[in-house]
C-alpha positions in Angstrom: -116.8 141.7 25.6 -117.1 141.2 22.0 -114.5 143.8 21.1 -111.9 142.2 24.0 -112.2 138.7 22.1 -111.3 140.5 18.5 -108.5 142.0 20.4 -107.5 138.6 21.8 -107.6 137.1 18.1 -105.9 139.5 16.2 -104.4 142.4 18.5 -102.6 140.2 21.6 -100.6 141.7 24.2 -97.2 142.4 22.2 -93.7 141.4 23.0 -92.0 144.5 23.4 -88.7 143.3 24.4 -84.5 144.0 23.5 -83.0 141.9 21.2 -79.7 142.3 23.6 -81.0 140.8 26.4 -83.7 138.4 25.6 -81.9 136.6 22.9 -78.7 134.6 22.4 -75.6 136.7 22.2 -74.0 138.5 19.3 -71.6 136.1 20.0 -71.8 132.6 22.2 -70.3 128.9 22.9 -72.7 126.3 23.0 -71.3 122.4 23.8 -67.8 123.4 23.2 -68.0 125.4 20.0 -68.8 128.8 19.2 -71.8 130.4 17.0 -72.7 133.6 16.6 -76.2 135.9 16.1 -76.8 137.2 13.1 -79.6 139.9 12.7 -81.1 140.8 9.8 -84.5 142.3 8.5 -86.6 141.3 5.9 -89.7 143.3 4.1 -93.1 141.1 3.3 -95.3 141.5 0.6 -97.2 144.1 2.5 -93.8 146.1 3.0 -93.9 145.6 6.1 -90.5 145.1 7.8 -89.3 142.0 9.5 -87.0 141.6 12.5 -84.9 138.5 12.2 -82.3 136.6 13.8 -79.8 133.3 12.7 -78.0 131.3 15.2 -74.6 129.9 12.9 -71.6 128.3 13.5 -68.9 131.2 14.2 -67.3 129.5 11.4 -69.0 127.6 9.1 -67.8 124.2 7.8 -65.2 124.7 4.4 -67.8 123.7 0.9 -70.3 122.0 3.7 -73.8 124.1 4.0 -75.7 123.3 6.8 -79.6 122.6 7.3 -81.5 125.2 9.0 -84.8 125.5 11.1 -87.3 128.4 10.6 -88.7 128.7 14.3 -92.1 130.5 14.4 -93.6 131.8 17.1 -97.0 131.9 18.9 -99.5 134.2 19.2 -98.1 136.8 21.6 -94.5 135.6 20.7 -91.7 136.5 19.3 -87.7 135.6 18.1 -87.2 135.0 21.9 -88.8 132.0 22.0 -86.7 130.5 20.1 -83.7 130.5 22.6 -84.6 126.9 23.4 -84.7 125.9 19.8 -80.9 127.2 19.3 -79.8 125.2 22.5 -81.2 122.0 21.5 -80.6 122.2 17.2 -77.4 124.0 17.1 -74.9 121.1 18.4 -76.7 119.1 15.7 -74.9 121.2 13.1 -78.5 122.9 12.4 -78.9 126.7 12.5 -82.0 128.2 13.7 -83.7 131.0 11.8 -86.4 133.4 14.2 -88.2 136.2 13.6 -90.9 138.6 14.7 -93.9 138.0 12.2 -95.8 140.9 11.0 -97.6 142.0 14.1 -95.4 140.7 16.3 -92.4 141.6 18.3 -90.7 144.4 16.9 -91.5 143.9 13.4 -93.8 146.0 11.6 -97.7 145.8 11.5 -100.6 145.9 13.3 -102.4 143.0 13.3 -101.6 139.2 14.2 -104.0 137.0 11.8 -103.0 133.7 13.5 -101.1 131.9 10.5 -102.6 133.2 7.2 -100.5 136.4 6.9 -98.0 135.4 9.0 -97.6 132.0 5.8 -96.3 135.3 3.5 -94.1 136.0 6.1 -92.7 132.8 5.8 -92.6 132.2 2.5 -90.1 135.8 2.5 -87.8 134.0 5.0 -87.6 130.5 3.0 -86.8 132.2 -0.2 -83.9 134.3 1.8 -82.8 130.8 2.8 -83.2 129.2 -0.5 -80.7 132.3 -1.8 -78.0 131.7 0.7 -75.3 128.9 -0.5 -74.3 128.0 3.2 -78.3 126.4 3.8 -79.6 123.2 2.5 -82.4 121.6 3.6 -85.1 123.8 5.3 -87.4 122.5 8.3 -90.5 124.3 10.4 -91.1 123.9 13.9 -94.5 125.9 14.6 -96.0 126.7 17.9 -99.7 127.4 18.0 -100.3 130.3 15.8 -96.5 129.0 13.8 -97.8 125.6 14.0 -100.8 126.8 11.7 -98.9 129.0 10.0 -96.2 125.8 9.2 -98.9 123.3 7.5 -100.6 126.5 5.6 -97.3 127.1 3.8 -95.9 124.1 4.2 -98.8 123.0 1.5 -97.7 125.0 -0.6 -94.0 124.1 -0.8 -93.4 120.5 -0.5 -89.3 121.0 -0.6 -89.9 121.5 2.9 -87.6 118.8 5.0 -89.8 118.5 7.9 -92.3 120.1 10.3 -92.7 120.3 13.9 -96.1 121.4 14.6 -96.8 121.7 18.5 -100.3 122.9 19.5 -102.0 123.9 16.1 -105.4 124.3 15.9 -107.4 122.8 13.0 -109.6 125.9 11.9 -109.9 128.9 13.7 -114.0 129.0 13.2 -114.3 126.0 15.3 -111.9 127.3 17.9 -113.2 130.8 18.5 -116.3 128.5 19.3 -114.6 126.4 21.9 -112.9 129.5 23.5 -116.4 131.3 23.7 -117.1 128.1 26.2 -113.9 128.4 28.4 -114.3 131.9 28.7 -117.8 131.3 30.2 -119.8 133.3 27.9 -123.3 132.7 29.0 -125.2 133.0 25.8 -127.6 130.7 23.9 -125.7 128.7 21.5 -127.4 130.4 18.2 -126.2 133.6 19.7 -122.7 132.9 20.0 -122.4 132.1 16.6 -124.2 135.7 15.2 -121.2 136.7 17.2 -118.5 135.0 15.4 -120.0 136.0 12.3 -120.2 140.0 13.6 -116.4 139.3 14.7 -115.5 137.7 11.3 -116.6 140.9 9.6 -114.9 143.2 11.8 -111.6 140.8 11.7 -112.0 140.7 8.1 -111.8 144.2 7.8 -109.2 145.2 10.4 -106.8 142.6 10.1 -107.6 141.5 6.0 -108.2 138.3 6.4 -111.0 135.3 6.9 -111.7 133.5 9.7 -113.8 131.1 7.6 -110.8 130.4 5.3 -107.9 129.5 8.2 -108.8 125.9 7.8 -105.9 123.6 8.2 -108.2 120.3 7.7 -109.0 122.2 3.7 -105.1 121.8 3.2 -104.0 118.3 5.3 -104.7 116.1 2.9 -102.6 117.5 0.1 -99.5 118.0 2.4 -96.6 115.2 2.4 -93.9 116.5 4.3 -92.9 114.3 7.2 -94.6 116.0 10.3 -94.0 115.5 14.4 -97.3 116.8 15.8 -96.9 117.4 19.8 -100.0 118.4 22.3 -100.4 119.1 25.4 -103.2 117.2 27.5 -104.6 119.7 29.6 -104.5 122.5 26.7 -107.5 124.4 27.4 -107.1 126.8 24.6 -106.5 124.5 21.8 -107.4 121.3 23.0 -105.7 117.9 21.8 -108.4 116.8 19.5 -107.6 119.5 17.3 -104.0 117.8 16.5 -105.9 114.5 16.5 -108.6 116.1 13.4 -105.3 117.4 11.7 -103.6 114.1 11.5 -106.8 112.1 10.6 -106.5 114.3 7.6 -103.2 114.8 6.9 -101.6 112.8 3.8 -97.4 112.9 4.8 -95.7 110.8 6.9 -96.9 111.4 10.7 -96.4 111.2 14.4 -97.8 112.8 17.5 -96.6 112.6 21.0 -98.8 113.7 24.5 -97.5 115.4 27.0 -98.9 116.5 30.4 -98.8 120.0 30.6 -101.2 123.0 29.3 -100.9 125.5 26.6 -98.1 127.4 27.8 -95.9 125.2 29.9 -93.1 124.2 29.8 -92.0 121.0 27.3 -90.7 118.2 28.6 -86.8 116.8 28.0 -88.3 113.8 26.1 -90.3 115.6 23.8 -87.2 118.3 22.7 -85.3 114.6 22.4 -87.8 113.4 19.8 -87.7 116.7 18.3 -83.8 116.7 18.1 -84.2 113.5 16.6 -86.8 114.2 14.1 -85.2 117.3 13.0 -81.7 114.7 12.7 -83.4 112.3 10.5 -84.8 114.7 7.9 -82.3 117.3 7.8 -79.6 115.1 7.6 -77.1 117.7 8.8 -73.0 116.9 8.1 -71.5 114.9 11.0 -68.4 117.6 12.1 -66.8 116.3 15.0 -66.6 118.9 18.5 -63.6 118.0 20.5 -65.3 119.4 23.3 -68.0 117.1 23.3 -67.8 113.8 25.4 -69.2 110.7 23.9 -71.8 110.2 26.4 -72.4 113.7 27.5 -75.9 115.3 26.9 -75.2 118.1 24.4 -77.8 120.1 26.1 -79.7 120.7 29.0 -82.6 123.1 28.9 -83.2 123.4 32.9 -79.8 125.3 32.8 -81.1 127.7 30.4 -81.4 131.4 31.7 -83.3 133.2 28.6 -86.7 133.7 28.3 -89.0 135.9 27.1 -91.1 136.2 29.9 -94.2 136.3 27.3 -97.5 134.4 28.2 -98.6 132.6 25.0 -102.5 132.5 24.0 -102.9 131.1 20.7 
């Protein structure tokens, strides 16, 4: 039992998937205009090798770079589940940046370490981004494991625009607790916690890293970048009072929004509209007219969209 639960921390099911038919298409119109997939890999700190992907314009604007949003993924995740990002950020004139973090997907690794690796990751992409004159402004939007992984690094690089953080958890400690409950195991409370600590030894030297120190309530209150926080209300894996202890703490600009739904389901159309929004206001992305594109029409409409991973979240 104990080794299954270190498995489900740090070795998840993994995404084993093709790029060519799980993701957007070398080449694709989207609300009248056409973009393009970009693939590229990247090498971490570790030398491990990244597998990434950018949604762009076909054509990018003449001496007008574009905001872009780093998507990160979930435990279990990978650059697929980002499809629904593209669809509802691309029409906004903002490209979408994915990739499999270290671990993950079809990038290199063997461990997940739920947001404190996977923040090195990160930091490899942003500083790609940072190098390419066609980006300006740089946003997160982080579910569950990226959520965490989104505040760790977003404290340490305030040029960040702003972060969507959907289902983070506030320290993993606290959480491996909680999860010890909902997966029913009937020991006495003191003896659960011997457990964590045997498990934080063996994670700690498997996976390199600490479960005491993934602590996103240690680095809230130093972090100002404007944040949209969104939970679901019947998340039984990371439950909604973990957002609520994160924004208690959290120092930047902040807003949260409930939705009914668990850990995996599906979000609803008025929470990708406050994200489109969100991402709008910060970004500040260069109005460039599509003739395509009626006045009144919605730009996008997710229950029309076909690709999906097929990939069952955890953490």
């Amino acid at each position: 039992m104990i080794d299954q639960f270190i498995n489900f921390v740090i070795r998840p099911p993994r995404a084993d998937y093709n790029p060519d038919q799980y993701l957007w298409e070398k080449d694709f119109t989207l609300a009248g205009r056409s973009y393009k997939r970009q693939d590229l890999e990247l090498t971490n700190q570790r030398g491990h090798t990244l597998r990434c992907s950018h949604y762009v314009p076909a054509t990018f604007p003449e001496d007008t770079p574009l905001p872009c949003v780093i998507y990160c993924h979930g435990n279990s995740g990978c650059r697929a589940d980002a499809n629904e990002a593209a669809v509802i950020l691309l029409p906004s004139n903002i490209t979408v940046f994915t990739l499999d973090f270290s671990g993950s997907g079809l990038s290199d690794g063997e461990y997940v370490s739920l947001g404190w690796h996977e923040k090195d990751d990160l930091k490899v992409v942003v500083s790609y981004l940072r190098s390419n004159m066609q980006i300006s402004r740089i946003g997160l939007w982080g579910r569950s494991m990226g959520a965490v992984t989104s505040i760790l690094y977003g404290a340490e690089d305030p040029s960040i625009a702003g972060m969507v953080l959907d289902s983070a958890f506030s320290n993993l400690f606290d959480l491996m607790m909680e999860l010890a409950d909902v997966y029913k195991i009937r020991v006495p409370k003191f003896t659960v916690k011997m457990a964590v600590q045997y498990m934080r030894r063996v994670i700690q030297k498997r996976a390199k890293f600490d479960i005491m120190h993934l602590n996103c309530l240690q680095v809230a209150p130093k972090t100002f970048i404007p944040a949209l926080f969104g939970h679901a209300s019947d998340d039984k894996f990371i439950q909604p009072h973990h957002s609520d202890l994160i924004i208690n703490a959290y120092a930047g600009d902040k807003n949260i929004i409930k939705f009914d739904g668990d850990h995996n389901s599906s979000r609803p159309q008025f929470y990708y509209d406050s994200v489109s929004i969100f991402f709008y206001n910060v970004l500040r992305p260069p109005l460039v007219p599509n003739p395509h594109l009626k006045k009144a029409e919605k730009y996008y409409d997710l229950g029309n969209l076909k690709l999906s991973a097929n990939i069952n979240e955890v953490i």
